[in-house]
C-alpha distance (Angstrom), angle and dihedral (degrees) to the residues before:
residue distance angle dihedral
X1 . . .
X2 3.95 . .
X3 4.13 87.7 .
X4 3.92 86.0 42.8
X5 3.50 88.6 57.6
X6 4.12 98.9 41.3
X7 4.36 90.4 51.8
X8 3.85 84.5 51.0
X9 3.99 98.4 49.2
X10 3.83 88.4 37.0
X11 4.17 94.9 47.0
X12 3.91 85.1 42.9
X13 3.88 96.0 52.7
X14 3.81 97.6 38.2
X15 3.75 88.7 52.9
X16 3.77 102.4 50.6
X17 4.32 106.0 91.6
X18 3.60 128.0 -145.7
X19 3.97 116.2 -124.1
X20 4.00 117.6 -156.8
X21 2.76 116.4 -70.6
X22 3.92 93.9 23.6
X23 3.98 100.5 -108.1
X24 3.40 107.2 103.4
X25 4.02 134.2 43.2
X26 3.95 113.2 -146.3
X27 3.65 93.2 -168.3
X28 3.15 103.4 55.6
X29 4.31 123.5 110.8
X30 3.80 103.8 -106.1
X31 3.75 104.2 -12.7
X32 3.13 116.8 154.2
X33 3.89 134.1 -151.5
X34 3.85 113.5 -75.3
X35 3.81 112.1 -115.2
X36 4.00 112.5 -114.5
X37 3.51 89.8 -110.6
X38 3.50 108.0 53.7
X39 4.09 89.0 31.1
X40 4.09 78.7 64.1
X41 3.69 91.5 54.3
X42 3.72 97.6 50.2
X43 3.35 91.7 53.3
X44 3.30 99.4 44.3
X45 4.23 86.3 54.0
X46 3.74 91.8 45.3
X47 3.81 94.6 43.7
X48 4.01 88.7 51.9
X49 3.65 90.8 53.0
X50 3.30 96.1 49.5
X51 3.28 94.4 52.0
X52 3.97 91.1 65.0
X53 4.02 93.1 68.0
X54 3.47 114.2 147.3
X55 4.01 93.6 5.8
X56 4.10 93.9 144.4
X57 4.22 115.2 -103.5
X58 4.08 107.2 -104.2
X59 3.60 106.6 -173.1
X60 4.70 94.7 -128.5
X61 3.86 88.6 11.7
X62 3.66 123.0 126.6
X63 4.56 131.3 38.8
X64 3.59 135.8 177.7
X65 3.91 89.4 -54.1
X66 4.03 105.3 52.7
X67 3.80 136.0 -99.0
X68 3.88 130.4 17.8
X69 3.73 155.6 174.8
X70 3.56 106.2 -92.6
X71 3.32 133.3 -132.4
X72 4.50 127.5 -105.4
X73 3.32 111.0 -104.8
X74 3.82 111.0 -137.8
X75 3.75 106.2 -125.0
X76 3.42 100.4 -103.5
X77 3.28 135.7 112.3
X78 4.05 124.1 -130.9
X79 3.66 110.8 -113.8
X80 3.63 122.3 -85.8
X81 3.60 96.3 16.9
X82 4.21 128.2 84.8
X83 3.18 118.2 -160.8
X84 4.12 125.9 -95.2
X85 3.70 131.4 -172.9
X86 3.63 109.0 -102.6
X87 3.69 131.2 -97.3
X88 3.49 135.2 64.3
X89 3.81 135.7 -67.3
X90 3.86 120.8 -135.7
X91 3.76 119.8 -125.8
X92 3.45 135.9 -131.3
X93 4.20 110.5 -110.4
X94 3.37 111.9 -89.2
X95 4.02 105.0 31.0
X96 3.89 82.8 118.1
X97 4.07 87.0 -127.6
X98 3.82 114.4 136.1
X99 4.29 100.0 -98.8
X100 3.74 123.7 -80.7
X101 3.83 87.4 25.5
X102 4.05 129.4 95.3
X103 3.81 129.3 -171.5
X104 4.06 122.6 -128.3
X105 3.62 137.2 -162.5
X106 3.69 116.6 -85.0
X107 3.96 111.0 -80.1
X108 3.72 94.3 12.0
X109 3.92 91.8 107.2
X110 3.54 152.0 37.6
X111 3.79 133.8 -126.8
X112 4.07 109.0 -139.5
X113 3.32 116.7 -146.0
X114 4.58 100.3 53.0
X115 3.10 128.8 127.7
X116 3.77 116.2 -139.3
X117 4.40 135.9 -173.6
X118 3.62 118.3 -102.2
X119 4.25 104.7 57.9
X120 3.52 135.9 129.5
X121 3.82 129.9 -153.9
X122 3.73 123.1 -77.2
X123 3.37 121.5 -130.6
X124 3.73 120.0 -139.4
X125 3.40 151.2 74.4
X126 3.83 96.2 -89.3
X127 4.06 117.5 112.2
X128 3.53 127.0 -173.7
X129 4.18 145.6 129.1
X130 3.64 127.4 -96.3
X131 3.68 117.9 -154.3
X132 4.14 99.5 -76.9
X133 3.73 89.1 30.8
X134 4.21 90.1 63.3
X135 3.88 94.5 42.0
X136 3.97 87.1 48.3
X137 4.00 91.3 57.1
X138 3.81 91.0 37.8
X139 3.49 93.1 60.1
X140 3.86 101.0 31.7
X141 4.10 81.6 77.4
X142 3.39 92.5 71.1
X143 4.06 99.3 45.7
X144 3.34 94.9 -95.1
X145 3.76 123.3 135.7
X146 3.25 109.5 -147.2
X147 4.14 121.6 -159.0
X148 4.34 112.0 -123.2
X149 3.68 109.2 -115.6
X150 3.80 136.5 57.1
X151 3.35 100.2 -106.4
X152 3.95 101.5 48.7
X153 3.88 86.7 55.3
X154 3.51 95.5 49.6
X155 4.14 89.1 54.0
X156 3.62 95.3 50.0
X157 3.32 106.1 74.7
X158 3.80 139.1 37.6
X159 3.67 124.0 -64.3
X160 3.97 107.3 -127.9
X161 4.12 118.3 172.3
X162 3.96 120.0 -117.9
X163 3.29 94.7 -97.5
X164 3.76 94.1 68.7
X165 3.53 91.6 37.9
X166 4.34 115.9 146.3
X167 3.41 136.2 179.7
X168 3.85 118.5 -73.6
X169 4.58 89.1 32.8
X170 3.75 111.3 135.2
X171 3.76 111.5 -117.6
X172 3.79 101.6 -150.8
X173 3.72 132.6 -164.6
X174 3.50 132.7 -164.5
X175 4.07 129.3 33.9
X176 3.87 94.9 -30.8
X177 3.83 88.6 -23.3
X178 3.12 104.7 -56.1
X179 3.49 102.1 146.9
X180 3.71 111.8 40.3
X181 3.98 136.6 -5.4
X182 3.90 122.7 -154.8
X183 4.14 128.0 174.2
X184 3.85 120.1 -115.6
X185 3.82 107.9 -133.7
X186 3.74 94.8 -174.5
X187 4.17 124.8 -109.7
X188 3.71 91.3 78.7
X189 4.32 91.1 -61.0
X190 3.26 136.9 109.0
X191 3.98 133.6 173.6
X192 3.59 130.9 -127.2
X193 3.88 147.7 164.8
X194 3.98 100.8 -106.2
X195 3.83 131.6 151.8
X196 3.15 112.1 -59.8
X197 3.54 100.5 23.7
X198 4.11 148.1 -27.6
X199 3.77 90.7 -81.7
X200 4.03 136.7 164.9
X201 3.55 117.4 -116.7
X202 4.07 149.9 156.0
X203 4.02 104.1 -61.8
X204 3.93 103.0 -96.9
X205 3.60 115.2 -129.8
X206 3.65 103.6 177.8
X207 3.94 119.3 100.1
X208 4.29 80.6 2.1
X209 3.91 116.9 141.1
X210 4.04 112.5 -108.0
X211 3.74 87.7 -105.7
X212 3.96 143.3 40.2
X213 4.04 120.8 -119.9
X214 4.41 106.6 -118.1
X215 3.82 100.6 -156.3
X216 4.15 93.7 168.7
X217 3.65 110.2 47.1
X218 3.35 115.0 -151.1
């Protein structure tokens, strides 16, 4: 059922196309155009975090305003997860997992980019965004405040299934996203604030939530 699910969310993002400029999805069943408006808005989110590429990962760094000093992580690990040196693993053909990408058992790996209890401040001179931190400043362009963690985005908003997925959804991961928040950009990508840097990438369906977060209704 679990690899049922992941060929569904990873056939459902891969399909969805981006239009220019990246407001409105074409192949979608029933969408309809995006009002001028809200189009604006979207853009004006996606634009923002774009904008961000390369800005290093700090694990706490990053609000409504842009970059910051992160935060120390305390050494432990969340439960249920061990840590794993970031990247991706490639699959073998057929696993039904959108290319590039490979599932894992539950608790055998950590999302980058979360924000967990327990840190302290890191000293330094380096500033940067963690997951929530980018997708704060992303949609603090448009008006919007944004709450800090993973989790409080990914409740905020309207839960939509992949299918319907547009630019400027909330991909989630974790038990209602509580361990890491990205932004779909359409085309089967998305962008997000992950070690080493806020990078675009192939939509990541492993450990994702079976739907995507709609903060700007259309």
């Amino acid at each position: 059922m679990r690899r049922t699910h992941a060929i569904a969310v990873g056939l459902a993002l891969a399909i969805t196309p981006v239009m220019a400029p990246l407001v409105a999805d074409a192949g979608l069943a029933a969408a309809v155009p995006t009002p001028s408006g809200s189009g604006q808005n979207i853009q004006i989110v996606i634009q923002r975090a774009l904008s961000q590429r390369g800005v290093p990962f700090v694990y706490g760094g990053g609000n409504a305003s842009g970059p910051t000093n992160g935060v120390r992580q305390s050494g432990t690990t969340a439960p249920g997860l061990t840590a794993t040196a970031p990247g991706l693993t490639a699959t073998a053909p057929g696993t039904g997992i959108l290319p590039g990408l490979t599932a894992t058992a539950p608790g055998t790996g950590t999302i980058p980019g979360a924000t967990t209890p327990g840190a302290s401040t890191l000293p330094g001179t380096t500033v940067g965004f963690d997951a929530s931190g980018l997708i704060q400043y992303a949609y603090a362009g448009a008006g919007i405040k944004m709450p800090r963690t993973s989790g409080q985005q990914c409740n905020v908003g309207r839960k939509v299934p992949p299918a319907q997925a547009r630019p400027g959804d909330l991909i989630c991961y974790g038990p209602g996203g509580s361990q890491s928040v990205a932004m779909y950009l359409g085309n089967g990508q998305m962008i997000e604030a992950t070690e080493p840097a806020v990078t675009v990438s192939p939509a990541r369906t492993n450990g994702m939530t079976p739907y995507l977060t709609r903060i700007i209704e259309s």
